[in-house]
VOMAR-981405 format. One line per field, with one value per atom (N, C-alpha, C): residue in one letter; atom name; x, y, z. Coordinates in nm, 3 decimals, padded with zeros to 5 digits, always signed. Atoms other than C-alpha are relative to their C-alpha. Layout:
N
aa: [a|...]
at: [CA|...]
px: [X|...]
py: [Y|...]
pz: [Z|...]
//
This chain:
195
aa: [x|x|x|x|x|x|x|x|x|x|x|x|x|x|x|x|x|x|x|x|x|x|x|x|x|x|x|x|x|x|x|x|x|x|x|x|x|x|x|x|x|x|x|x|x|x|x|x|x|x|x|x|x|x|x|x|x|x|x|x|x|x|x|x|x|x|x|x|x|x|x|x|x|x|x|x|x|x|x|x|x|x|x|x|x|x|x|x|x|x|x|x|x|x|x|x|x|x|x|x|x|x|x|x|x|x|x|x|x|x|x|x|x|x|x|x|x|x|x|x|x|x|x|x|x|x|x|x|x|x|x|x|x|x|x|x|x|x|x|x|x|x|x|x|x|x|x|x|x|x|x|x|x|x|x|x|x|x|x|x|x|x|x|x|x|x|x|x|x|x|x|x|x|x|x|x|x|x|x|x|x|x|x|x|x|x|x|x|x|x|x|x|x|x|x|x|x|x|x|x|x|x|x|x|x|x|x|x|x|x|x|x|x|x|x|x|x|x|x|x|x|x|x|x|x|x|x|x|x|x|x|x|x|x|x|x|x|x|x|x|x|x|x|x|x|x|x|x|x|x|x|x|x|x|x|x|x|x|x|x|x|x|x|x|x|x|x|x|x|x|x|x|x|x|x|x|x|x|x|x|x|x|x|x|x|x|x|x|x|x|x|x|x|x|x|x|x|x|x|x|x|x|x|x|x|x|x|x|x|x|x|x|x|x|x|x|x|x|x|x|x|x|x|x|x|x|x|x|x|x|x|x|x|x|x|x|x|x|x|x|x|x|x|x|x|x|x|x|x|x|x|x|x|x|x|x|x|x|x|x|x|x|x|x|x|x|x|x|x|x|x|x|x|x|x|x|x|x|x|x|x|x|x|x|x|x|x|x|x|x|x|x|x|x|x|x|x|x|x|x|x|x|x|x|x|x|x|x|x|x|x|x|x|x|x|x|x|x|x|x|x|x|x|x|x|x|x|x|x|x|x|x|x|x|x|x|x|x|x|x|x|x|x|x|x|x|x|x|x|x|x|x|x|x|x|x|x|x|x|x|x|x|x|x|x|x|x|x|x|x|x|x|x|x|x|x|x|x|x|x|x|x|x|x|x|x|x|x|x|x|x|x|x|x|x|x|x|x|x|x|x|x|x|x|x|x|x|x|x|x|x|x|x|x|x|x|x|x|x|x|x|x|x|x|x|x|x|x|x|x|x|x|x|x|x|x|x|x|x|x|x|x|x|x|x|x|x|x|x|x|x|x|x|x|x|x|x|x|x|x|x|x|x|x|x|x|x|x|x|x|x|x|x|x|x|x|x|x|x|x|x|x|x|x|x]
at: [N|CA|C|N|CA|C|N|CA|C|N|CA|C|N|CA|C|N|CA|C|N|CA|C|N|CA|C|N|CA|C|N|CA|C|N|CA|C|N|CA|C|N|CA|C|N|CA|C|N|CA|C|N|CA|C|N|CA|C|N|CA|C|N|CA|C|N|CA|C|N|CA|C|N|CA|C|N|CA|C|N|CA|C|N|CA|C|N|CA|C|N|CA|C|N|CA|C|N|CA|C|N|CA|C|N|CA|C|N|CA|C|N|CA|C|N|CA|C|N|CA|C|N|CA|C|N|CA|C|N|CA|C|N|CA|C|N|CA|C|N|CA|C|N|CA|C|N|CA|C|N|CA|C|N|CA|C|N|CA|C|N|CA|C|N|CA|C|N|CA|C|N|CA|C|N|CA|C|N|CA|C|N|CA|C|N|CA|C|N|CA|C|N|CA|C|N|CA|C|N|CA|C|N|CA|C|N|CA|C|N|CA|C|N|CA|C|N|CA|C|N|CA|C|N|CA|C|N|CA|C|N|CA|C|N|CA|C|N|CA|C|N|CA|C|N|CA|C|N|CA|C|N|CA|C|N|CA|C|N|CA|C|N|CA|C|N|CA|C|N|CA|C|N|CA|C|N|CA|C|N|CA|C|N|CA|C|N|CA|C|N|CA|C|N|CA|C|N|CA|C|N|CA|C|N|CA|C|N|CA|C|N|CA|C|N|CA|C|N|CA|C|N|CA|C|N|CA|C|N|CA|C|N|CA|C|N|CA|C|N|CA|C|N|CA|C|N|CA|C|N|CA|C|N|CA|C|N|CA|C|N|CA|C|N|CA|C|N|CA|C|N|CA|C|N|CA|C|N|CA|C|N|CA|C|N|CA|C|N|CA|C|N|CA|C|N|CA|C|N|CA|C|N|CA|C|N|CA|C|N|CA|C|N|CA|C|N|CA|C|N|CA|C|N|CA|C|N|CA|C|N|CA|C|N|CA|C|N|CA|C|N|CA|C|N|CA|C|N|CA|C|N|CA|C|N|CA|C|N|CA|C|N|CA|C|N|CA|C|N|CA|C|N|CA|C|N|CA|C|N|CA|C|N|CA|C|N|CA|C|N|CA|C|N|CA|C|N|CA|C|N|CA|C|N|CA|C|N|CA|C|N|CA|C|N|CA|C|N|CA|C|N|CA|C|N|CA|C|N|CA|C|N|CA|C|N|CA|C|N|CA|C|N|CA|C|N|CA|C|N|CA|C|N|CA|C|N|CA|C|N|CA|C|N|CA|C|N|CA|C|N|CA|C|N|CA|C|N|CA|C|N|CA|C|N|CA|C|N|CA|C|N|CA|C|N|CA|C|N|CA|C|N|CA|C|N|CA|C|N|CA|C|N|CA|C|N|CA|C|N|CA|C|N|CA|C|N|CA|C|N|CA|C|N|CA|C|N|CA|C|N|CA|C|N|CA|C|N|CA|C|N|CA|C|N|CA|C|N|CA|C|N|CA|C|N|CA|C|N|CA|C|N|CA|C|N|CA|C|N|CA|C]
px: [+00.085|+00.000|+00.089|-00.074|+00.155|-00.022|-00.001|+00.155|-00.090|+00.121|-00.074|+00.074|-00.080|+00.194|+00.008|-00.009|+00.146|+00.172|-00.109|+00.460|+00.086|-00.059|+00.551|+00.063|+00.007|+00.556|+00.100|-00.142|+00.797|+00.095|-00.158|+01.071|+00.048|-00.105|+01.058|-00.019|-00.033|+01.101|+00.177|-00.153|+01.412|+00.099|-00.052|+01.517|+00.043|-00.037|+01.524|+00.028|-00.105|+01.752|+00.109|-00.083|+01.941|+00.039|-00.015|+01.873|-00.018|+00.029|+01.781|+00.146|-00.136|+02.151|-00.001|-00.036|+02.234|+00.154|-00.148|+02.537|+00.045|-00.026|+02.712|+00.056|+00.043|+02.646|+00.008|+00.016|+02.771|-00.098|+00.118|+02.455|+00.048|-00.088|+02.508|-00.042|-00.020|+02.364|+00.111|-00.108|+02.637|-00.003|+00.024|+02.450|+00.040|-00.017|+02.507|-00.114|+00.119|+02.271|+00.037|+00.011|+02.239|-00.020|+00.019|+02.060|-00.060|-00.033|+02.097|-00.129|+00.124|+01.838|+00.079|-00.104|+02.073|-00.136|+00.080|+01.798|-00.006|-00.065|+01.993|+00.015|+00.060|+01.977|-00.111|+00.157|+01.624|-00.043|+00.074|+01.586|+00.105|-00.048|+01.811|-00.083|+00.119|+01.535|-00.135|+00.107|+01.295|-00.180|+00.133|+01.005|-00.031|-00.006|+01.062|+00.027|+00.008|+01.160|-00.146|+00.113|+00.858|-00.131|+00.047|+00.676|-00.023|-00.074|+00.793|-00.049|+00.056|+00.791|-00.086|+00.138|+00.441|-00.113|+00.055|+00.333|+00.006|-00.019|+00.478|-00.021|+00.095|+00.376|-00.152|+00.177|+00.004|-00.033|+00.048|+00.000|+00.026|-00.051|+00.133|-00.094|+00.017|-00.053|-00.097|+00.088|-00.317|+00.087|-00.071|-00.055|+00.046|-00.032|+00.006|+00.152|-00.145|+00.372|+00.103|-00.066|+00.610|+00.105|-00.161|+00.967|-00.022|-00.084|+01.115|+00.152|-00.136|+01.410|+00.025|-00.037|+01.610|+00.183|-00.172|+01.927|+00.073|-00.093|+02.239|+00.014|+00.038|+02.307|-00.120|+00.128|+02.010|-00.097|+00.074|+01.771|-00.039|-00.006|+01.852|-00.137|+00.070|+01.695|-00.145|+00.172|+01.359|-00.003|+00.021|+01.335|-00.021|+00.020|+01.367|-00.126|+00.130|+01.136|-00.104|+00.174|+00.857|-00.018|-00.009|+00.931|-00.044|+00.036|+00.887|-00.139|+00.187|+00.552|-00.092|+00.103|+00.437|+00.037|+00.006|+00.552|+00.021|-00.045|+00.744|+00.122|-00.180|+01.097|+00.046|-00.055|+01.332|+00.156|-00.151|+01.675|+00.035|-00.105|+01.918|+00.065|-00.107|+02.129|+00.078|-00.112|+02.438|+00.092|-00.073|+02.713|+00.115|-00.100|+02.958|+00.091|-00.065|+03.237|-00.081|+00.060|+03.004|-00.127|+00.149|+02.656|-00.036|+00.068|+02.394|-00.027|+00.045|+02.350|-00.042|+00.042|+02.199|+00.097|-00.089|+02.457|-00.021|-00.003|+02.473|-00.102|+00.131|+02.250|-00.131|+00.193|+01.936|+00.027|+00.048|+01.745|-00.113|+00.172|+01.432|-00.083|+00.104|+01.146|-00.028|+00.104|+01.008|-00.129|+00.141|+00.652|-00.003|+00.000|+00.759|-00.035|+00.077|+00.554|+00.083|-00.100|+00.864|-00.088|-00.027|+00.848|+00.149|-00.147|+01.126|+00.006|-00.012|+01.231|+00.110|-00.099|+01.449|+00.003|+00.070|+01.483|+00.004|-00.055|+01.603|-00.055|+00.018|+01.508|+00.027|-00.081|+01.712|-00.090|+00.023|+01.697|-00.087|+00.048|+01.572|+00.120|-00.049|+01.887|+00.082|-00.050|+01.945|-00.173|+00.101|+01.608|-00.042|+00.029|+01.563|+00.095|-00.117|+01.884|-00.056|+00.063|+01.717|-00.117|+00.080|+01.409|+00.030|-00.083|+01.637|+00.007|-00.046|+01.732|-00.153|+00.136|+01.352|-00.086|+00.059|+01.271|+00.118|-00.089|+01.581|-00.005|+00.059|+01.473|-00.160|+00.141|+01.160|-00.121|+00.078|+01.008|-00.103|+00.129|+00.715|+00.054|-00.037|+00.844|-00.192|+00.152|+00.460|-00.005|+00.052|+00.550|+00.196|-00.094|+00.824|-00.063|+00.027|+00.813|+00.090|-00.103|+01.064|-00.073|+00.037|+01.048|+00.003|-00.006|+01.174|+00.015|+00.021|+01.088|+00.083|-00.071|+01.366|-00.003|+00.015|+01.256|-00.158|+00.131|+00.894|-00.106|+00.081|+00.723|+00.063|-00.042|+00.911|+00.117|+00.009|+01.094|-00.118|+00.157|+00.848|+00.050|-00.053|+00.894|-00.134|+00.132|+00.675|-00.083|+00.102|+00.461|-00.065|+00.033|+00.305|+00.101|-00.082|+00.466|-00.032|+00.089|+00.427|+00.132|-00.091|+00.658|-00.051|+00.057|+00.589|+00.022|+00.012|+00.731|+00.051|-00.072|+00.795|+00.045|-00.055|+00.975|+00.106|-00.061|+01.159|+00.124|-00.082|+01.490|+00.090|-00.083|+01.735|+00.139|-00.147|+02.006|+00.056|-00.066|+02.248|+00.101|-00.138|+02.488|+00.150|-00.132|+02.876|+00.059|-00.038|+02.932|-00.084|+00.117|+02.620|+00.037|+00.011|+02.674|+00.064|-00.017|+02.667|+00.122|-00.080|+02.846|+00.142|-00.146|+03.125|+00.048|-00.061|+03.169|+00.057|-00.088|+03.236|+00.075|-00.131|+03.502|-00.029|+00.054|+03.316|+00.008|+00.025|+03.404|-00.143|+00.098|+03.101|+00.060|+00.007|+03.066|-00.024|+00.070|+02.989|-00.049|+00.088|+02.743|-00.052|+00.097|+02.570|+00.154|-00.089|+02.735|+00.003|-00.074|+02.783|+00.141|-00.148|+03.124|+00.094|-00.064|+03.177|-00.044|-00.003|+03.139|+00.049]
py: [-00.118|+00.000|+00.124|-00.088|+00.334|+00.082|-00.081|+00.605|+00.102|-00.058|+00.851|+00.183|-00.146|+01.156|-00.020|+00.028|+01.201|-00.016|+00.038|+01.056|+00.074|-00.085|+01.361|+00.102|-00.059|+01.543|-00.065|+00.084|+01.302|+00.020|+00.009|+01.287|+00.184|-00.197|+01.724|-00.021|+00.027|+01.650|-00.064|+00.077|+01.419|+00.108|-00.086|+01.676|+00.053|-00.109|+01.980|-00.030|+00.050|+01.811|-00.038|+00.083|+01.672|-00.147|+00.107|+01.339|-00.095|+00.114|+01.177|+00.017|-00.022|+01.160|-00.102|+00.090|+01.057|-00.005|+00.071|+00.899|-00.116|+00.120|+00.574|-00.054|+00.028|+00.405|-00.141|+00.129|+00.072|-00.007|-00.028|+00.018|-00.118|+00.108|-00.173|-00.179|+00.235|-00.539|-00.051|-00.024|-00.446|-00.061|+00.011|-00.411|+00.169|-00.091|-00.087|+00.062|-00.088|+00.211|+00.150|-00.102|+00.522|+00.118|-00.086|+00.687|-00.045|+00.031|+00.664|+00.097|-00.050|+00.775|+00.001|+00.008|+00.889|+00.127|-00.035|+00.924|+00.100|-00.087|+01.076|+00.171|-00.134|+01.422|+00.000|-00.033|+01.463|-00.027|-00.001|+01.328|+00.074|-00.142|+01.593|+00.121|-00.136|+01.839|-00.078|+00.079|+01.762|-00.015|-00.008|+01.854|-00.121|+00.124|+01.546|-00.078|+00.132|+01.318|-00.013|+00.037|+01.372|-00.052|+00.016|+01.377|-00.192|+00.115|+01.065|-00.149|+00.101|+00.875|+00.000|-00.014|+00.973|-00.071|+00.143|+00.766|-00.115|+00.163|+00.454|+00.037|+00.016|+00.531|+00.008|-00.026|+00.578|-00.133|+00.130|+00.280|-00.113|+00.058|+00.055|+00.059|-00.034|+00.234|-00.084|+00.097|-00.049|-00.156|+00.157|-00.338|-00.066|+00.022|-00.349|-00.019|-00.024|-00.284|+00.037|-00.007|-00.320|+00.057|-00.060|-00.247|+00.052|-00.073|-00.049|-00.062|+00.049|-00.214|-00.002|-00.034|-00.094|-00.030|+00.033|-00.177|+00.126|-00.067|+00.038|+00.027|-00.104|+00.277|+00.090|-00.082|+00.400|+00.042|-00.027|+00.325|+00.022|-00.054|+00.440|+00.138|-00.134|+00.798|-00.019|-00.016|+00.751|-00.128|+00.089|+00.424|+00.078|-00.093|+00.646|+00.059|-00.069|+00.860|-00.028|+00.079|+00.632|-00.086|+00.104|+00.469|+00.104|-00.132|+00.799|+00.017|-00.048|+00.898|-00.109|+00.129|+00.543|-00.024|+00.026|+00.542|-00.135|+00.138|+00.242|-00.023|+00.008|+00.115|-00.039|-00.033|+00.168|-00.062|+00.017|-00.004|-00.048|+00.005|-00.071|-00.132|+00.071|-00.313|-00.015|-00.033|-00.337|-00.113|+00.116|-00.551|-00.022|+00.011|-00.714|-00.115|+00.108|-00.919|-00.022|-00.030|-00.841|-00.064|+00.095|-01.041|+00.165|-00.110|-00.803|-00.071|+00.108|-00.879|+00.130|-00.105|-00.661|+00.002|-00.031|-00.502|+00.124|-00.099|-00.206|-00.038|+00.043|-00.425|-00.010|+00.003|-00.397|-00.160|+00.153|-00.733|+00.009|+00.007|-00.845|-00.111|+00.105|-01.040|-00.115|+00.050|-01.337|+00.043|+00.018|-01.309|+00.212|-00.169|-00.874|-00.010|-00.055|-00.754|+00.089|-00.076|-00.606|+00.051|-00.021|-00.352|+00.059|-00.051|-00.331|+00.153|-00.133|-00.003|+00.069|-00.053|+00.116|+00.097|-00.091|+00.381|-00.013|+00.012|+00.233|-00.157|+00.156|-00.125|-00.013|-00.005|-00.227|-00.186|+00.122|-00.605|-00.064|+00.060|-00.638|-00.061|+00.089|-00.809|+00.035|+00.002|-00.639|+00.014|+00.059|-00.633|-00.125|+00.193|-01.011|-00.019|+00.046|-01.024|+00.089|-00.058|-00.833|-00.109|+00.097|-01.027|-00.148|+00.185|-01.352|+00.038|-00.056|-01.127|-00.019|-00.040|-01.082|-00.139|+00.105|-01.450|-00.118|+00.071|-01.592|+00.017|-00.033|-01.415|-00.041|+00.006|-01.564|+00.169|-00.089|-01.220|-00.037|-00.054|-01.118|+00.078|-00.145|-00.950|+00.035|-00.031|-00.777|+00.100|-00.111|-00.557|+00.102|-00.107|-00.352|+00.142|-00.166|+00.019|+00.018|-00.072|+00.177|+00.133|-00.090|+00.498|-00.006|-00.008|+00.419|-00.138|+00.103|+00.096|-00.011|-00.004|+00.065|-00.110|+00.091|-00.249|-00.007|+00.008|-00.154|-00.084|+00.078|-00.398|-00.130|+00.130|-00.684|-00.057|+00.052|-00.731|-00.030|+00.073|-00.945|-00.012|+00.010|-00.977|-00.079|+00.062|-01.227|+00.022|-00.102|-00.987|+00.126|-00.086|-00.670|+00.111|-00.097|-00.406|+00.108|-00.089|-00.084|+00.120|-00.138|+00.214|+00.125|-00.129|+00.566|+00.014|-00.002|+00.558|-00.122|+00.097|+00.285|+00.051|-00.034|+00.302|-00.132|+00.141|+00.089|+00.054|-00.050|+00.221|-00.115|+00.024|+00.075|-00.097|+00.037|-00.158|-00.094|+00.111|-00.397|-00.054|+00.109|-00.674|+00.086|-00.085|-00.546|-00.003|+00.081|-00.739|+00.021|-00.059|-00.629|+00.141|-00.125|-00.254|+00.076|-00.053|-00.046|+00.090|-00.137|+00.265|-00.043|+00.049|+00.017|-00.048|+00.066|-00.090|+00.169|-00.181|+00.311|+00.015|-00.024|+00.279|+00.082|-00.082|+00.496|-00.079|+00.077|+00.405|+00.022|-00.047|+00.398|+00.036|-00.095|+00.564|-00.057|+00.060|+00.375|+00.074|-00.078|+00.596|-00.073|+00.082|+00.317|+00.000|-00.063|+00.308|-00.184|+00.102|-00.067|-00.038|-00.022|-00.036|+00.058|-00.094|+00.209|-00.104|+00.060|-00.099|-00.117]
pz: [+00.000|+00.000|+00.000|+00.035|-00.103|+00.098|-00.087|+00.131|-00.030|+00.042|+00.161|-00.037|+00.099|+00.031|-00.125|+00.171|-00.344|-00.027|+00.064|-00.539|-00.022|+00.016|-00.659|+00.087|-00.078|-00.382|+00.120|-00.046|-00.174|-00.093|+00.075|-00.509|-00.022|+00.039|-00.534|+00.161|-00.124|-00.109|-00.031|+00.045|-00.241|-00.054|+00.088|-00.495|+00.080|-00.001|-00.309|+00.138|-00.061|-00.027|-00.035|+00.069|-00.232|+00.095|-00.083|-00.113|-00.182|+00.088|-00.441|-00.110|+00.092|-00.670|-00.114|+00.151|-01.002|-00.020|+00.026|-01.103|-00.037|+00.017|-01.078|+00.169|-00.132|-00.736|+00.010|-00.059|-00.569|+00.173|-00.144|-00.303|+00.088|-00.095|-00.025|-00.007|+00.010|-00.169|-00.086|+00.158|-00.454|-00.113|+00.151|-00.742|-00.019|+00.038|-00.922|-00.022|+00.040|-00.980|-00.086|+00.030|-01.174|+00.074|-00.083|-00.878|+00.117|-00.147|-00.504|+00.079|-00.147|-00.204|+00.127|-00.145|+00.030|+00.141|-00.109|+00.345|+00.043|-00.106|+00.573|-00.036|+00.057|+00.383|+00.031|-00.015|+00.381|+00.152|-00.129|+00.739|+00.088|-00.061|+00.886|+00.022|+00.004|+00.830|+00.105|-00.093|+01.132|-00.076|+00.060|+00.954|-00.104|+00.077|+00.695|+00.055|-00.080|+00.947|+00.060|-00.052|+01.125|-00.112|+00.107|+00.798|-00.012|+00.045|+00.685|+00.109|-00.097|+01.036|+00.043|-00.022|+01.088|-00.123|+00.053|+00.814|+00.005|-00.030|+00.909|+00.147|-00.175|+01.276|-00.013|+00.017|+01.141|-00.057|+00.064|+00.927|+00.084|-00.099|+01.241|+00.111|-00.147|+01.486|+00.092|-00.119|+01.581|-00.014|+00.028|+01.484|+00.175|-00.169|+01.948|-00.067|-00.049|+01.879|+00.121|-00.102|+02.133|+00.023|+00.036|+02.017|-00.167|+00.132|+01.702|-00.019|+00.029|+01.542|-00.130|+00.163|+01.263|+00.017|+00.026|+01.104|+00.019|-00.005|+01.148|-00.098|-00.043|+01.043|-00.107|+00.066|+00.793|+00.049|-00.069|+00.966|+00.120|-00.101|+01.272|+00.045|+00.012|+01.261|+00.017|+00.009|+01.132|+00.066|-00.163|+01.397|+00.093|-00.143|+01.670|+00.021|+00.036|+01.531|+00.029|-00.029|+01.455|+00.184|-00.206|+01.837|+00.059|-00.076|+01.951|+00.029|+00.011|+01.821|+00.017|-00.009|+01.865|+00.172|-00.135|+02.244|+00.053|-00.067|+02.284|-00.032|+00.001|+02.312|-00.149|+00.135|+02.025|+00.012|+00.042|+01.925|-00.113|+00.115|+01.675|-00.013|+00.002|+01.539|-00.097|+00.044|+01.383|+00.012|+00.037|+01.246|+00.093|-00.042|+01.428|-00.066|+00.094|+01.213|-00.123|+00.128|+00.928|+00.003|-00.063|+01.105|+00.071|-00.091|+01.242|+00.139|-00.136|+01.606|+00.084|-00.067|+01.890|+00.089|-00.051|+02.083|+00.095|-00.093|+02.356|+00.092|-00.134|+02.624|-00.080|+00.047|+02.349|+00.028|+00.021|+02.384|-00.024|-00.011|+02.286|+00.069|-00.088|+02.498|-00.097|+00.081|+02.371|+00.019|-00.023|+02.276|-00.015|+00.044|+02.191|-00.121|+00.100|+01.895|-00.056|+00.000|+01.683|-00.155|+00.138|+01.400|-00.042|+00.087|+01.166|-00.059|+00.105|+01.010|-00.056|+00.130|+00.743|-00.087|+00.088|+00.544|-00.140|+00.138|+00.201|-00.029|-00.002|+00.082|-00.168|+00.124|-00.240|-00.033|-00.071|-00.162|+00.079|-00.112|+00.143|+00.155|-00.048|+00.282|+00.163|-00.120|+00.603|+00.066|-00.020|+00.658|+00.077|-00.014|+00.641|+00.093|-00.147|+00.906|+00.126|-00.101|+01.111|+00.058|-00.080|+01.129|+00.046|-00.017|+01.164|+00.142|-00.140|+01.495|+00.077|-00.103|+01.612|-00.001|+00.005|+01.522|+00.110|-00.126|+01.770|+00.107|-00.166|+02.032|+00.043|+00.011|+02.013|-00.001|-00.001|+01.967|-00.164|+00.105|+01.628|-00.078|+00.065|+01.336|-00.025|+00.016|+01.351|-00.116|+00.109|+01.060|-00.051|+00.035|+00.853|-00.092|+00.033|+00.769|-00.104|+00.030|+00.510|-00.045|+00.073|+00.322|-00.135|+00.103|+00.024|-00.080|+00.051|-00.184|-00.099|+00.150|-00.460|-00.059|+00.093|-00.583|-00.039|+00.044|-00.667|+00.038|-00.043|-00.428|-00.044|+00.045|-00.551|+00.101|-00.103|-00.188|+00.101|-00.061|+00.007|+00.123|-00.151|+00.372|+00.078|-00.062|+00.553|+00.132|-00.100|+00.765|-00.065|+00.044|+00.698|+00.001|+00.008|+00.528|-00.087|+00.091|+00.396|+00.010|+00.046|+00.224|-00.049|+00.081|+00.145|-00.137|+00.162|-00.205|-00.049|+00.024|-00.423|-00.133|+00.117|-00.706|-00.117|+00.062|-01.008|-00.029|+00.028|-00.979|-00.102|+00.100|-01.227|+00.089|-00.059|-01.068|-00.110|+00.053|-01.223|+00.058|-00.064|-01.131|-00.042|+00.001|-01.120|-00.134|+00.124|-01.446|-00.110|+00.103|-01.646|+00.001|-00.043|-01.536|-00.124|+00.116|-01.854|+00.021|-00.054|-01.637|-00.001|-00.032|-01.560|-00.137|+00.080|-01.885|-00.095|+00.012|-01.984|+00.065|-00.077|-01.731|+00.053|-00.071|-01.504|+00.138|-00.113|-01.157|+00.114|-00.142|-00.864|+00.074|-00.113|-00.577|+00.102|-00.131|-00.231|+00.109|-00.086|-00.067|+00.119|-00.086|+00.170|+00.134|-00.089|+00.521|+00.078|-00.073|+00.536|+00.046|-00.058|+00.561|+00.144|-00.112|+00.833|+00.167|-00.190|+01.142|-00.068]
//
């Protein structure tokens, strides 16, 4: 289900942050792209974070959520956020030796009602390690949030889920990648690297 901000009106939000970039972009499942959704611009401006996490806190708001849990570091931010306005505990998690695991004392209950949240979804594939995290703890993935759908609904996640925009952005394998075959090097914007 699409969000209830017209389309347009979220990508001139992208624009005139300069959150939405064109170029040549290794993303963090490392396929290549033309053009990147770098979040974290646009949710610097409180007024678009709240924006933003007030739709996925509205569309969640009778799901009895318990915890907020988002991957490192994207979806950090707007997690908080939506934990905020939804009034319930909020953490993170983040890679250690290149596995996501929960770290700084977070834990989750069994039998906790978790939503996921992200702000980018290419793949899916930290996502899906995430809910590997909320299904070992015997907790509920009861639902994921993102903002931005870059595979057009064609990541599936087995719970309810819902993004403000979706979109069919353009990726390719490292080896297909037209840009790379112009000898155009990418760019690694995504911030799996930095733990």
């Amino acid at each position: 289900m699409p969000g209830r901000i017209p389309k347009d009106k979220i990508l001139e939000i992208f624009r005139e942050t300069e959150a939405l970039l064109d170029g040549h972009f290794q993303l963090t499942s490392g396929l290549h792209s033309p053009q990147y959704f770098q979040c974290a611009r646009v949710l610097q401006h409180p007024k678009y974070l709240h924006l933003f996490a007030g739709e996925i806190a509205k569309h969640f708001e009778y799901g009895e959520i318990d915890v907020v849990l988002s991957p490192a570091l994207g979806g950090i931010v707007v997690g908080t956020e939506v934990g905020r306005l939804m009034g319930v505990r909020t953490m993170f998690s983040e890679r250690k030796n290149g596995v996501m695991d929960l770290r700084r004392g977070f834990e989750l209950r069994s039998g906790e009602r978790v939503l996921v949240v992200e702000d980018v979804v290419t793949t899916g594939g930290s996502v899906f390690e995430v809910i590997n995290l909320v299904q070992k703890a015997g907790a509920t993935a009861a639902g994921v949030g993102f903002i931005v759908d870059r595979s057009n609904g064609a990541a599936k996640f087995e719970t309810k889920q819902f993004s403000i925009l979706q979109m069919d952005v353009v990726t390719y394998k490292p080896e297909d990648c037209p840009l790379c075959k112009e000898g155009i090097s990418p760019v690694r914007p995504g911030s799996r690297g930095t733990a």
